[in-house]
Structure formats: C-alpha cells, structure tokens
GUMI-241842 format. One record per residue (C-alpha): residue in three letters; residue number from 1; chain; x, y, z. Coordinates in nm, 3 decimals, m for minus. Layout:
<nodes>
@aa->ALA&i->NUM&ch->A&X->X&Y->Y&Z->Z $
...
</nodes>
This chain:
<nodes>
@aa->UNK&i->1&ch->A&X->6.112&Y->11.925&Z->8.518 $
@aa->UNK&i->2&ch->A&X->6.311&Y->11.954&Z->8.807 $
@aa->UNK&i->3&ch->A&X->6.616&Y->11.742&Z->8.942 $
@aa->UNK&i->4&ch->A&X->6.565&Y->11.520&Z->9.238 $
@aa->UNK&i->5&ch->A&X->6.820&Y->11.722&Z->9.388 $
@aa->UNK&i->6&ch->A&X->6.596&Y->12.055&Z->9.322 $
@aa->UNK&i->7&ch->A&X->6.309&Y->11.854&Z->9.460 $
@aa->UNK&i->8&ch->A&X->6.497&Y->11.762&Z->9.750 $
@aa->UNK&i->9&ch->A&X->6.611&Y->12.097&Z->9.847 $
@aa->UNK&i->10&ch->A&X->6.271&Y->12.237&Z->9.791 $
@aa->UNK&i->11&ch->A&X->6.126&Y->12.002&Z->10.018 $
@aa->UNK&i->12&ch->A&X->6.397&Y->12.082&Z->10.279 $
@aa->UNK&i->13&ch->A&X->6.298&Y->12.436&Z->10.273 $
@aa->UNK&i->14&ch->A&X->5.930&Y->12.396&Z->10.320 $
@aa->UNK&i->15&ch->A&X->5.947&Y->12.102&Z->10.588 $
@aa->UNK&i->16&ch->A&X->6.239&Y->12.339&Z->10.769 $
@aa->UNK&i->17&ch->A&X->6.428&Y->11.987&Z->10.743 $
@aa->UNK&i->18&ch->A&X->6.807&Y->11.979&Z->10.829 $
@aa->UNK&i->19&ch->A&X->6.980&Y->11.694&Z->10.632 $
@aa->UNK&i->20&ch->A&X->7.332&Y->11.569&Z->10.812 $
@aa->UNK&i->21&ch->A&X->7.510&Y->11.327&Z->10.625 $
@aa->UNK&i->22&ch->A&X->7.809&Y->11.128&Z->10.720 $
@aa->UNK&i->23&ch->A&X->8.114&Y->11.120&Z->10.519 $
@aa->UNK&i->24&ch->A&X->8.075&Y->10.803&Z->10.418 $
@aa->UNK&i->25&ch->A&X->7.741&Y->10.850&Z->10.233 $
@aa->UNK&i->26&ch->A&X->7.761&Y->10.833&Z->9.853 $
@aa->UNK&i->27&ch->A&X->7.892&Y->11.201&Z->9.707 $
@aa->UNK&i->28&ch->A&X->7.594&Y->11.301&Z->9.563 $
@aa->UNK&i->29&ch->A&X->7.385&Y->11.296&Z->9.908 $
@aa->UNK&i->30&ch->A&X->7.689&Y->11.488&Z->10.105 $
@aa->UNK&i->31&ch->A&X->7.670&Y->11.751&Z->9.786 $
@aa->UNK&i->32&ch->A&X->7.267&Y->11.843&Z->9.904 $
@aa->UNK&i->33&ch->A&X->7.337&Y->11.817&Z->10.295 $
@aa->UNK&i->34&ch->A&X->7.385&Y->12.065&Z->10.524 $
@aa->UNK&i->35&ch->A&X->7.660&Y->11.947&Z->10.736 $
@aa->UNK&i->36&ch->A&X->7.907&Y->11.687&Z->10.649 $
@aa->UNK&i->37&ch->A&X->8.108&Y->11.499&Z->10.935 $
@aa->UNK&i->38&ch->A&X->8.214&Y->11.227&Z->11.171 $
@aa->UNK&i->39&ch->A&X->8.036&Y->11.053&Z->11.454 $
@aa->UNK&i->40&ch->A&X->8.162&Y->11.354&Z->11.661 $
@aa->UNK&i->41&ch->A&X->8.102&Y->11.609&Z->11.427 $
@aa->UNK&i->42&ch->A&X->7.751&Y->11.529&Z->11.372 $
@aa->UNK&i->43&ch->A&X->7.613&Y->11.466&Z->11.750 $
@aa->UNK&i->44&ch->A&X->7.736&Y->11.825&Z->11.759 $
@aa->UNK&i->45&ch->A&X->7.519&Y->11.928&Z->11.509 $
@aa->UNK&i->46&ch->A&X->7.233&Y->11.707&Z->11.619 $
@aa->UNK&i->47&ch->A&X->7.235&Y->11.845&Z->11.931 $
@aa->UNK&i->48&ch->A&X->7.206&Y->12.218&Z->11.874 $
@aa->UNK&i->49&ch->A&X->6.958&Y->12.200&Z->11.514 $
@aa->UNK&i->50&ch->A&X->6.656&Y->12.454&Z->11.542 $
@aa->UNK&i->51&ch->A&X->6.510&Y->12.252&Z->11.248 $
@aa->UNK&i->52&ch->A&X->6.201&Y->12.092&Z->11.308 $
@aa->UNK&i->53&ch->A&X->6.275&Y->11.700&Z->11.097 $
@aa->UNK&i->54&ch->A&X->6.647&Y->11.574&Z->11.126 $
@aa->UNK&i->55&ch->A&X->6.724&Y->11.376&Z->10.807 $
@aa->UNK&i->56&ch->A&X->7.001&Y->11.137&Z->10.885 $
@aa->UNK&i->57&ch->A&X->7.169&Y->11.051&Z->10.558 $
@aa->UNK&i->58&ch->A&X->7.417&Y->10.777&Z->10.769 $
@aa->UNK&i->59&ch->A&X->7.340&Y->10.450&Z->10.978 $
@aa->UNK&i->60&ch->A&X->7.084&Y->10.352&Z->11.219 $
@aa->UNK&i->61&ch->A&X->7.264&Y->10.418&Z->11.542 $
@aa->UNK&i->62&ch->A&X->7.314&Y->10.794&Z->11.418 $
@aa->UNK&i->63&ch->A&X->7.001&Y->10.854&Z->11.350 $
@aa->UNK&i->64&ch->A&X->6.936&Y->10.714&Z->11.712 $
@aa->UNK&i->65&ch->A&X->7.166&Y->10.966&Z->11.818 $
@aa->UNK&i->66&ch->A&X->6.990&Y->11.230&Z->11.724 $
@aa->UNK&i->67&ch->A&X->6.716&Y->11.151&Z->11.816 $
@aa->UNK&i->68&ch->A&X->6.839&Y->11.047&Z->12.213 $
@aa->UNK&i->69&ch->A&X->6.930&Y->11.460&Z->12.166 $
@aa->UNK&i->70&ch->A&X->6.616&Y->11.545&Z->12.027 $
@aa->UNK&i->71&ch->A&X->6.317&Y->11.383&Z->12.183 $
@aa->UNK&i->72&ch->A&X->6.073&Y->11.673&Z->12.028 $
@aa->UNK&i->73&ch->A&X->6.194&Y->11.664&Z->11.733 $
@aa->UNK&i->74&ch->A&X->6.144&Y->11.431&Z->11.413 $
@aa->UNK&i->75&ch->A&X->6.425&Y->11.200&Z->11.306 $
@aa->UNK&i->76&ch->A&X->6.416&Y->11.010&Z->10.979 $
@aa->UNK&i->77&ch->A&X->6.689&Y->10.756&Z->10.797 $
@aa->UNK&i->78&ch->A&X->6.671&Y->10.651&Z->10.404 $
@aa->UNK&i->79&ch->A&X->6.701&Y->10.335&Z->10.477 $
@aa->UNK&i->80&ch->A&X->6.580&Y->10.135&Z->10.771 $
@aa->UNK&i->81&ch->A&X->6.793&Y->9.871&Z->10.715 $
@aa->UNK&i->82&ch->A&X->7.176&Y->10.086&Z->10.717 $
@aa->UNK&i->83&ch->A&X->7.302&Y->9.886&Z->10.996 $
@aa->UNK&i->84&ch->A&X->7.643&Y->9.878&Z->11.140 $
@aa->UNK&i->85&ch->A&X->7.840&Y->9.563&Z->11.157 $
@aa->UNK&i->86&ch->A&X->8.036&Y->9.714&Z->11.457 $
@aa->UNK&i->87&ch->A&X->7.729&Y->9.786&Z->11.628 $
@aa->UNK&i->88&ch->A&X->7.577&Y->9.429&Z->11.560 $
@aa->UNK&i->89&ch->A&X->7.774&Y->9.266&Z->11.710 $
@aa->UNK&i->90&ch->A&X->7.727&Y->9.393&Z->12.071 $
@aa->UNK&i->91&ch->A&X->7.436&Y->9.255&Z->12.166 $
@aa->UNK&i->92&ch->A&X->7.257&Y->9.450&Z->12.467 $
@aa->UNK&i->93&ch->A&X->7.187&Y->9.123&Z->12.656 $
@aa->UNK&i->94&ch->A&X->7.543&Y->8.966&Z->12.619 $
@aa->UNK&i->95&ch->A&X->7.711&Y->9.339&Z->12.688 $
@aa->UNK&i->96&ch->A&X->7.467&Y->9.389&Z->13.049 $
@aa->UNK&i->97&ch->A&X->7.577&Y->9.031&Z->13.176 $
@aa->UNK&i->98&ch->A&X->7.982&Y->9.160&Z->13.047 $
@aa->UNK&i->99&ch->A&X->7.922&Y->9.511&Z->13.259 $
@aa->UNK&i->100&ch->A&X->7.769&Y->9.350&Z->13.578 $
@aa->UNK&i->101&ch->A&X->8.015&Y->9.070&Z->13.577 $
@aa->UNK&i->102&ch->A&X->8.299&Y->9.390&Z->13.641 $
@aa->UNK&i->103&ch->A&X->8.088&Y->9.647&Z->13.863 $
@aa->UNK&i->104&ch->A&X->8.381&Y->9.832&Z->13.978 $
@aa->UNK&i->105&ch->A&X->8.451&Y->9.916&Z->13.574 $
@aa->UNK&i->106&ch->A&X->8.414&Y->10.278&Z->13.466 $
@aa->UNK&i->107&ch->A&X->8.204&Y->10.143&Z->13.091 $
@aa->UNK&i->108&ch->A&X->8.322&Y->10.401&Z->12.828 $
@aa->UNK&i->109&ch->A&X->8.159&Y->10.281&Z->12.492 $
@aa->UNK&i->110&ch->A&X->8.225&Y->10.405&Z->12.130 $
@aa->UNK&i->111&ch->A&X->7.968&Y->10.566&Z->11.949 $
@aa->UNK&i->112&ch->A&X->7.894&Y->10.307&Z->11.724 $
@aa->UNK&i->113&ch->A&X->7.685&Y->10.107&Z->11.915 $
@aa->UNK&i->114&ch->A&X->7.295&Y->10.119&Z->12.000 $
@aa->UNK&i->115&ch->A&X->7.092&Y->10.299&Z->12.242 $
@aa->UNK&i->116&ch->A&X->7.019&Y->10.037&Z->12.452 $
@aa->UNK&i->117&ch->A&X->7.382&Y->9.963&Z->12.460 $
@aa->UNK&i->118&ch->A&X->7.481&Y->10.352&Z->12.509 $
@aa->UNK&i->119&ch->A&X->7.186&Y->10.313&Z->12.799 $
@aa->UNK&i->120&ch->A&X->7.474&Y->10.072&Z->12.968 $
@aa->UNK&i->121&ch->A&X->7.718&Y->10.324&Z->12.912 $
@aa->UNK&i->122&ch->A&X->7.882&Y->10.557&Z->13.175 $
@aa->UNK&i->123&ch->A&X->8.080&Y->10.777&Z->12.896 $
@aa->UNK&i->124&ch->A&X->8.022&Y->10.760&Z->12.512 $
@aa->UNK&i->125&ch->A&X->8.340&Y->10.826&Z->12.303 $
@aa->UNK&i->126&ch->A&X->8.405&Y->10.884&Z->11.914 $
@aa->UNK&i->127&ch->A&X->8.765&Y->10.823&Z->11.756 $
@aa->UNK&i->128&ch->A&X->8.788&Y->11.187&Z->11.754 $
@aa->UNK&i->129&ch->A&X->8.807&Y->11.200&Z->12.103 $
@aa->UNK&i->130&ch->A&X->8.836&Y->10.837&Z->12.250 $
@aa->UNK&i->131&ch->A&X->9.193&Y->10.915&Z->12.378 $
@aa->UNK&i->132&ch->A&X->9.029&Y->11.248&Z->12.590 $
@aa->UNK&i->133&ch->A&X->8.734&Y->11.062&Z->12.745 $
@aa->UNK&i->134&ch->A&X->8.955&Y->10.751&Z->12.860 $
@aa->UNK&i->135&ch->A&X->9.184&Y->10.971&Z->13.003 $
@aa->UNK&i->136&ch->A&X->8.982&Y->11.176&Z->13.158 $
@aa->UNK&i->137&ch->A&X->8.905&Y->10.893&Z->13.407 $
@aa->UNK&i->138&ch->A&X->9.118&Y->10.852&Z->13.709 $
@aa->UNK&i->139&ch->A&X->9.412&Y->10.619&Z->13.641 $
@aa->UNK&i->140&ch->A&X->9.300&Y->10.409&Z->13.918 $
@aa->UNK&i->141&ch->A&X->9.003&Y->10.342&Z->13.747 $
@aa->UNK&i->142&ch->A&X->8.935&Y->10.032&Z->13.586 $
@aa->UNK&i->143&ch->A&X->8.778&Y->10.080&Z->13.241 $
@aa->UNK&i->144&ch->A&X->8.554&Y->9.856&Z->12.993 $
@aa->UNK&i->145&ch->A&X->8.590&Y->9.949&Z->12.625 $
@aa->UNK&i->146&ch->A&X->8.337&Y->9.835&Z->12.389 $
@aa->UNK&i->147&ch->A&X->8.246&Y->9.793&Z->12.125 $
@aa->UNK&i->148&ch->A&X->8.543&Y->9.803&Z->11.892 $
@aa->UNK&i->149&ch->A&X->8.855&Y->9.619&Z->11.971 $
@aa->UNK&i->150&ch->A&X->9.139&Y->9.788&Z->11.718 $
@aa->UNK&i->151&ch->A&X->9.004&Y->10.124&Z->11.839 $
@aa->UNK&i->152&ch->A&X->9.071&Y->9.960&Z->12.220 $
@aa->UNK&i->153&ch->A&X->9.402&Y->9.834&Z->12.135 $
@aa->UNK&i->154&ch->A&X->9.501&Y->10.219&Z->11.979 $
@aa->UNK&i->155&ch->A&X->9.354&Y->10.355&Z->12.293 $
@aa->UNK&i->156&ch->A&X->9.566&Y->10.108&Z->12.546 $
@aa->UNK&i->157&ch->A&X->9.900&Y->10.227&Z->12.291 $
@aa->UNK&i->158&ch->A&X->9.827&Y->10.541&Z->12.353 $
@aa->UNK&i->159&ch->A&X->9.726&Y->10.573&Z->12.713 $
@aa->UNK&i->160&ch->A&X->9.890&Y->10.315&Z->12.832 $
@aa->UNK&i->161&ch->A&X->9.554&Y->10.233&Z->12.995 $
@aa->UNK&i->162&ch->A&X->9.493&Y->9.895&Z->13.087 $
@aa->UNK&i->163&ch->A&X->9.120&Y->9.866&Z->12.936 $
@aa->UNK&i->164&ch->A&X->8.902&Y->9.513&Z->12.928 $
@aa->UNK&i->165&ch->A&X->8.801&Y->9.505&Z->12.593 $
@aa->UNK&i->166&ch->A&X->8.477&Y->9.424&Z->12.435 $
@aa->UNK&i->167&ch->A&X->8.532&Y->9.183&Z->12.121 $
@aa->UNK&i->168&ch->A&X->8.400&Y->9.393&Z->11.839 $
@aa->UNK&i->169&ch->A&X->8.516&Y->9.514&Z->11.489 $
@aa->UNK&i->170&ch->A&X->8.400&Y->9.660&Z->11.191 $
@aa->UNK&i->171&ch->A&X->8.434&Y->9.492&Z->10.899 $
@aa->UNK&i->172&ch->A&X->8.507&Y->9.768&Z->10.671 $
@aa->UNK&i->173&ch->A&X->8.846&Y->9.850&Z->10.852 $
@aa->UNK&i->174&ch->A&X->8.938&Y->9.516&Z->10.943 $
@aa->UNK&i->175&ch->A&X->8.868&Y->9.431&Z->10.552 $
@aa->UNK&i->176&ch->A&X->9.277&Y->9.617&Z->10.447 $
@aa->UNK&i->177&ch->A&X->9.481&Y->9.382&Z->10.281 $
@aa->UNK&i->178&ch->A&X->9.886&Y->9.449&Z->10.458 $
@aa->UNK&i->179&ch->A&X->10.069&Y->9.240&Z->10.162 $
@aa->UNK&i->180&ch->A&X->9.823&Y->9.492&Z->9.850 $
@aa->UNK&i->181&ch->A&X->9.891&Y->9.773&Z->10.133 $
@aa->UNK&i->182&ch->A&X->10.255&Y->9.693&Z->10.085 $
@aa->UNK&i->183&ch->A&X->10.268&Y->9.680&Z->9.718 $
@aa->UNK&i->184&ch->A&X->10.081&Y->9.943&Z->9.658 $
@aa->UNK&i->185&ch->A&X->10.338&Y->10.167&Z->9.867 $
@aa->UNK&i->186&ch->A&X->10.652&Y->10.026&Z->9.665 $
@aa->UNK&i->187&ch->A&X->10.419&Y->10.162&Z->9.349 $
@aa->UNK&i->188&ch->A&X->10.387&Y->10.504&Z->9.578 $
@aa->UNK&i->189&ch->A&X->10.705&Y->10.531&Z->9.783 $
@aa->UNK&i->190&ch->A&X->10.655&Y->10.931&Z->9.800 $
@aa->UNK&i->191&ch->A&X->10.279&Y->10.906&Z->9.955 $
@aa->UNK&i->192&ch->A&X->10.201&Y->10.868&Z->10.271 $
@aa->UNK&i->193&ch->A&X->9.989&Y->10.615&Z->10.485 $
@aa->UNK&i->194&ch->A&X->9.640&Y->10.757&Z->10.688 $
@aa->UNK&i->195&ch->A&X->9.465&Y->10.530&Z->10.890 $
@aa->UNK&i->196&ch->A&X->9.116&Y->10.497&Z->11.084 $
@aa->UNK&i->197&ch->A&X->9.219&Y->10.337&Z->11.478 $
@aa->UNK&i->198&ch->A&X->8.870&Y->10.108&Z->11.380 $
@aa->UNK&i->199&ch->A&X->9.196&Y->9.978&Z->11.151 $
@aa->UNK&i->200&ch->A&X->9.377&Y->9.638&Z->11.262 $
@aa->UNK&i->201&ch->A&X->9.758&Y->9.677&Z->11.449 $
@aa->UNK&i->202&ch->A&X->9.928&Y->9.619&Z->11.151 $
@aa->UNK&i->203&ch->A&X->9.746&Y->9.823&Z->10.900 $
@aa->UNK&i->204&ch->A&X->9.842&Y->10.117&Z->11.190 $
@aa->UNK&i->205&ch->A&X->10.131&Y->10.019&Z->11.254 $
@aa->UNK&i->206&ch->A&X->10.248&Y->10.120&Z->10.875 $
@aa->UNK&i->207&ch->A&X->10.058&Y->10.461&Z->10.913 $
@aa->UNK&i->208&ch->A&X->10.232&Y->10.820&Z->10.877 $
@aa->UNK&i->209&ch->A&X->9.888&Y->10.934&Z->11.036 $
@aa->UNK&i->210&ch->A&X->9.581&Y->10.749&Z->11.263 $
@aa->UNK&i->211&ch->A&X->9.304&Y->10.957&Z->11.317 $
@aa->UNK&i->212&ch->A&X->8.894&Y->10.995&Z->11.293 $
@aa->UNK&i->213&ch->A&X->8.778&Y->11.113&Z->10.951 $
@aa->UNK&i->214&ch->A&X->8.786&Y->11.454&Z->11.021 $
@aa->UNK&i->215&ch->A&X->9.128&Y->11.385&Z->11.161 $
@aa->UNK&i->216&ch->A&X->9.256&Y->11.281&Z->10.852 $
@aa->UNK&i->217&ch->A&X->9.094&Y->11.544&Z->10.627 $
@aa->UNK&i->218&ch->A&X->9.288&Y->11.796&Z->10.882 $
@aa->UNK&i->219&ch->A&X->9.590&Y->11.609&Z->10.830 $
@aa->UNK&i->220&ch->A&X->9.571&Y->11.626&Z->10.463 $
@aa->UNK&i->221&ch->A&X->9.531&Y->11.963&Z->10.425 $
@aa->UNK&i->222&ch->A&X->9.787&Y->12.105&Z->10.670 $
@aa->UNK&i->223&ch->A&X->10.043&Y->11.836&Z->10.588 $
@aa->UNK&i->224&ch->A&X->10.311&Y->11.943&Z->10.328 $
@aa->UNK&i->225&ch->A&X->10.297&Y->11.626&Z->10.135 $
@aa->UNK&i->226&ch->A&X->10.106&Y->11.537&Z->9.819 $
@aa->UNK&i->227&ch->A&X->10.034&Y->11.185&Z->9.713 $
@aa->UNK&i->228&ch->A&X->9.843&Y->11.013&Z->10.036 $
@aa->UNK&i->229&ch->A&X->9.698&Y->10.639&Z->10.096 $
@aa->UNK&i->230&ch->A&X->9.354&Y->10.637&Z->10.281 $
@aa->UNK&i->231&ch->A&X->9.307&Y->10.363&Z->10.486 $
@aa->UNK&i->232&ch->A&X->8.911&Y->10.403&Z->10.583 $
@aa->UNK&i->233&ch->A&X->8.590&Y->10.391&Z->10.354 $
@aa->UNK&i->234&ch->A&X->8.646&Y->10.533&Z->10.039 $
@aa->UNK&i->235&ch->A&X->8.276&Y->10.747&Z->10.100 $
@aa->UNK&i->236&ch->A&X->8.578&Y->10.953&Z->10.232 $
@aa->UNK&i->237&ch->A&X->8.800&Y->11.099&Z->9.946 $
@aa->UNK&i->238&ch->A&X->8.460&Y->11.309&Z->9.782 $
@aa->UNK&i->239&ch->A&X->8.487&Y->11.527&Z->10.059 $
@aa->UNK&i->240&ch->A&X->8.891&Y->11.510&Z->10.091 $
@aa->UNK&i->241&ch->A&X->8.961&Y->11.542&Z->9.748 $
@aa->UNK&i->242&ch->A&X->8.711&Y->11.858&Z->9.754 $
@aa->UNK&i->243&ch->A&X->8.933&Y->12.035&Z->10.001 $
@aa->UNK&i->244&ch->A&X->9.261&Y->11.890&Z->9.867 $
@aa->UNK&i->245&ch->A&X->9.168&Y->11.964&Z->9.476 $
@aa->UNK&i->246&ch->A&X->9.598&Y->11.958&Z->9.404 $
@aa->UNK&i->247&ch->A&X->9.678&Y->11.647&Z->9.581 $
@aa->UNK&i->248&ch->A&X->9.661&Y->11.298&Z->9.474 $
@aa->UNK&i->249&ch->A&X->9.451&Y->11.042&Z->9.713 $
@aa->UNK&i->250&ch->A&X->9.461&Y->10.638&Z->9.653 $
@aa->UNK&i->251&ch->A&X->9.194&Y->10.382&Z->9.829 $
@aa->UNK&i->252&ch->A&X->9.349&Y->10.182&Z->10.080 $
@aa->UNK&i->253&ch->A&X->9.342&Y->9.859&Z->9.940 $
@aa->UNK&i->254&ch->A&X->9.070&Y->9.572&Z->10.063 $
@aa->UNK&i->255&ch->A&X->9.161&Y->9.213&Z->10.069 $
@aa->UNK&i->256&ch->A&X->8.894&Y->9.107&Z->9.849 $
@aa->UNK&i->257&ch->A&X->8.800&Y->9.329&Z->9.561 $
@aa->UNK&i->258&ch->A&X->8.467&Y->9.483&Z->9.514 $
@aa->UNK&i->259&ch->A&X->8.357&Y->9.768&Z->9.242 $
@aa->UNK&i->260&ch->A&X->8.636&Y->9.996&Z->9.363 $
@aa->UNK&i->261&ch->A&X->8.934&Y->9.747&Z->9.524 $
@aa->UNK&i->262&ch->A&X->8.867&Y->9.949&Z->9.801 $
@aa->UNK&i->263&ch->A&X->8.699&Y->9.916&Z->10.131 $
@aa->UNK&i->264&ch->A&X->8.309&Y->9.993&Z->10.134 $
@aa->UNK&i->265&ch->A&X->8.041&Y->10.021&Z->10.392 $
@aa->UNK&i->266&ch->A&X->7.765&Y->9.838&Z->10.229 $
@aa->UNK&i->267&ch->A&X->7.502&Y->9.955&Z->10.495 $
@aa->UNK&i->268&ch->A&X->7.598&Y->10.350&Z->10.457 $
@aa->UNK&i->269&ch->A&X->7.589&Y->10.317&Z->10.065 $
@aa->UNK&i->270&ch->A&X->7.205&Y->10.136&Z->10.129 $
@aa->UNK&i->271&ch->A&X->7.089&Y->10.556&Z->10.120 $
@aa->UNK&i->272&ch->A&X->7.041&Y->10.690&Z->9.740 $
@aa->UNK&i->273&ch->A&X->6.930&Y->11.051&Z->9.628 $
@aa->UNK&i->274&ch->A&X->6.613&Y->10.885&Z->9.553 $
@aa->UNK&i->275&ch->A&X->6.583&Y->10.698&Z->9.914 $
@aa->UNK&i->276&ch->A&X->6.668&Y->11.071&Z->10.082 $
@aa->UNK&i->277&ch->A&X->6.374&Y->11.201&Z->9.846 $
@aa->UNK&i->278&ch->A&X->6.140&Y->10.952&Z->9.938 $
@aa->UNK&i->279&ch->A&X->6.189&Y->11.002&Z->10.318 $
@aa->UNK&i->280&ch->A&X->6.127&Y->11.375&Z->10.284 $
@aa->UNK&i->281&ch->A&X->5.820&Y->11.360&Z->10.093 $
@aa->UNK&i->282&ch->A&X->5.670&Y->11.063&Z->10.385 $
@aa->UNK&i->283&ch->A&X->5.846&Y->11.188&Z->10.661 $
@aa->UNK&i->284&ch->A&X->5.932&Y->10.807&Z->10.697 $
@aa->UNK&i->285&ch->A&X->6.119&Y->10.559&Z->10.798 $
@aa->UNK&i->286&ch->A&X->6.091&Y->10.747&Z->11.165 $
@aa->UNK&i->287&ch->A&X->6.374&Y->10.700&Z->11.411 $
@aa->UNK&i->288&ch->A&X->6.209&Y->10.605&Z->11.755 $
@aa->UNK&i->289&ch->A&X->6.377&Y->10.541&Z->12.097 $
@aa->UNK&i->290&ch->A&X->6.183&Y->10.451&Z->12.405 $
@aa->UNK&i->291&ch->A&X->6.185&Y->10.679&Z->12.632 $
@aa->UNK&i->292&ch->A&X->6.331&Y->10.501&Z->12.926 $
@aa->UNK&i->293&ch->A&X->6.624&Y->10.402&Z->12.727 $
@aa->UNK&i->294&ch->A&X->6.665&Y->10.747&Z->12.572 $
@aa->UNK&i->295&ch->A&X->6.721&Y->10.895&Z->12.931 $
@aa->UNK&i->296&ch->A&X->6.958&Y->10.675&Z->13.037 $
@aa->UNK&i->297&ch->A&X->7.162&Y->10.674&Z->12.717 $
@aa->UNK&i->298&ch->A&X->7.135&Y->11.084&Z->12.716 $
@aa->UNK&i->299&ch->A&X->7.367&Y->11.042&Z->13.046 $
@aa->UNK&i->300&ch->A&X->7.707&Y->10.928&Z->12.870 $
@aa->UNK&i->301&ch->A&X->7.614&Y->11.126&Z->12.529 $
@aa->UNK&i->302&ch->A&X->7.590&Y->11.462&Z->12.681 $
@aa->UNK&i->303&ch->A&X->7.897&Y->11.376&Z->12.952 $
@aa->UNK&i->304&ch->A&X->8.069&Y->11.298&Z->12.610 $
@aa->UNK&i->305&ch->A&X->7.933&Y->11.638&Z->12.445 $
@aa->UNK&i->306&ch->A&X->8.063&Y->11.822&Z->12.757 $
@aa->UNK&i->307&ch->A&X->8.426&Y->11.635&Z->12.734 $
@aa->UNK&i->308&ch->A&X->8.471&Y->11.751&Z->12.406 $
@aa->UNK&i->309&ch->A&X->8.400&Y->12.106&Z->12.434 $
</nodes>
C-alpha cells in the first residue's frame, strides 16, 4: 500500500494541484510541497502558478492571499480553523473607524491581516520588505501601520518614520522569555542571536541579526559563524537546518514551556499530512473572498508585488 505522502503526490499530479507551504508548517508537509517560503515568498508564487487548485499548507489569511491573486482559480486550506492571532486581533470594523478618524494617513498594512482589512489598505507589506514599502512613501507623508506593533516599532528604528501604530502582536513572537534568552546565551557565548521584527524591543535589541524568515535562513548560510539562536517559530529550523546540515541551531526560548520549550504557532501546526490529504481528495475546505472585497484588497497586494520587484 502506498504512503500518504505517495497518495498525496499522486493526487497532486492528476488534479495539476500546486501545494505552497509556509515555513512554519510541520516538516513533513514542507518535505511534499512545492515551494517553501515566507509571506513574501509565497504571494510571489501565488501570483504567477499555472496550476489549476492552490493548496495552502499555512493560515487562513494566506490562503486568502492567493486567492485575492487568483480569482479563477481554486484555493484550498487543511484546516479551516488555522487562524492568526496577529490577524485577530484587527478587527475590520474597529480598523475602518481607526483609518477614517486619520484621512490624510498613507495606511500601509502587514500581510498578516484579512482581506477585508487589506481592502482598507493603501500598500500591503511583509517583514521582508516592510522597511522598502514605508519608505517608499514621501517623508511628508503621514503613515498608519497595522497590524503588528513590534514590527512598527522596528520599522520607526529603522526609518526613522514617525508611523501611528495599530495595537497588534502575535503571540508566538511576543511569547520569548529575555531572562531563559539570557541564560541560554551564557550556556552558548559563541552563537549568535536571529530574530523575527514580529519580536518584542528587547528580544531585538539582543539580536546579531533581525530579519523575515527567509532573511534569516540567508543570514545563516552566508554568515561565517556556526552555533546560532532562532528567535521565531521553531516550524523554522527543518528547513534551516536542511540548508545549514554543519551548523548547530537552538530554539529561542518561550516563557512558558510547551512540547519543545520553544515558541509554536498552534494555528499553523492545526495542518497534518493527513489534513493536506483529505483536502486534495474533496477539494475542500475552499478559500472564498467576495468579490468586492477581493478588488479592493488586489490594489495594495499587487502595489506591494510591484515594490518588491
């Protein structure tokens, strides 16, 4: 009999099904997809697929990415329910009374939010290129940054922007312990410190490195050193470790500890093998996006897509 990974594949082929996975998802689902990446990464890939289903092996508002970039096409997730704490807690409602309360703000939103809140958007940024997009705005420009606030606060330290940000976190990065993150560096004084900007100030503030998760899986490869402390979700040293086979990587450590003292996205580990089975064989959950909010949230994703080019 075969594997469910054999089945999987097989059923890829026939259905002419591309399967993008973030890096975050559970190793064994980024071993059978086809592309592997960030936020930024994966629009990319979204946006120029010939394949006829997209299966999303990440969160909701990804999937809803893909599918704002491919109306015609069919978009599927695992698991319904892989939310996104950071994107929960902008509320569309609440965010439309922030925006018209400050019409004379450019709204530049990170792409962890949903389409009805990228539908308020005027730009749509990743942490790959958050820095790019703000400054790409005129300086006399006054900016709101939603939804996450540590990635606002990294943006302002780096711009020197003077951004009204939305209160929003996620609580996977804001879930590093400094005092463990401390100890565990006197235990590691050769290794060095790579963090997420989603990260708190103080978790950043101790970092050799801050940077998207492609960023840092750059930054681990080029850099000279070998021992290095990874301060985002630990779905993120399968794929490191793979490209860095000679060099040692240790878990940021969380405050409280869970099944690896590290820090885990509960929604992005809701997808298993046998969820992204499941999904292929009923074509189901489908991703859906009305089409009047789809339009309007196209607007900032594609300005974004353009940007990073």
């Amino acid at each position: 009999m075969k594997s469910l990974k054999e089945r999987i594949l097989d059923l890829k082929k026939e259905k002419n099904v591309v399967i993008l996975a973030h890096y975050y998802q559970e190793a064994d689902i980024q071993d059978i997809a086809d592309y592997v990446g960030d936020s930024l990464g994966l629009s990319q890939e979204a946006a120029k697929t010939d394949a006829d289903i997209i299966l999303f092996a990440g969160v909701h508002f990804m999937a809803e990415t893909a599918k704002i970039l491919n109306p015609t096409k069919k978009v599927i997730l695992p698991d319904l329910k892989a939310g996104c704490s950071l994107a929960e807690s902008c509320p569309p409602e609440a965010f439309k009374k922030f925006t018209e309360a400050h019409p004379d703000h450019i709204v530049i939103t990170y792409v962890n939010c949903s389409a009805e809140i990228k539908a308020l958007s005027d730009i749509v940024c990743t942490s790959s290129n958050a820095v790019k997009i703000v400054e790409s705005v005129p300086k006399d420009t006054p900016i709101i940054f939603a939804p996450d606030k540590n990635l606002g606060r990294y943006i302002i330290n780096k711009t020197g922007r003077d951004m009204l940000l939305w209160d929003g976190s996620c609580v996977v990065h804001e879930a590093f312990s400094l005092d463990k993150l401390i100890e565990l560096y006197k235990q590691h004084p050769d290794s060095k410190i790579i963090a997420h900007p989603e990260s708190e100030t103080h978790i950043l503030e101790t970092a050799s490195y801050i940077g998207s998760t492609s960023g840092m899986i750059d930054f681990v490869k080029t850099n000279p050193g070998t021992k290095f402390i990874v301060a985002t979700e630990a779905g993120i040293l399968h794929k490191m470790q793979q490209e860095v086979p000679d060099k040692i990587l240790i878990p940021a450590p969380a405050k409280e500890n869970n099944t690896c003292a590290c820090s885990e996205c509960g929604y992005m580990k809701m997808n298993t093998l046998q969820k992204v089975y499941d999904c292929l064989l009923n074509e189901t959950p489908e991703i859906t996006v009305p089409e009047h909010i789809r339009k309007k949230a196209l607007i900032p994703i594609e300005r974004m897509l353009e940007l990073s080019k």
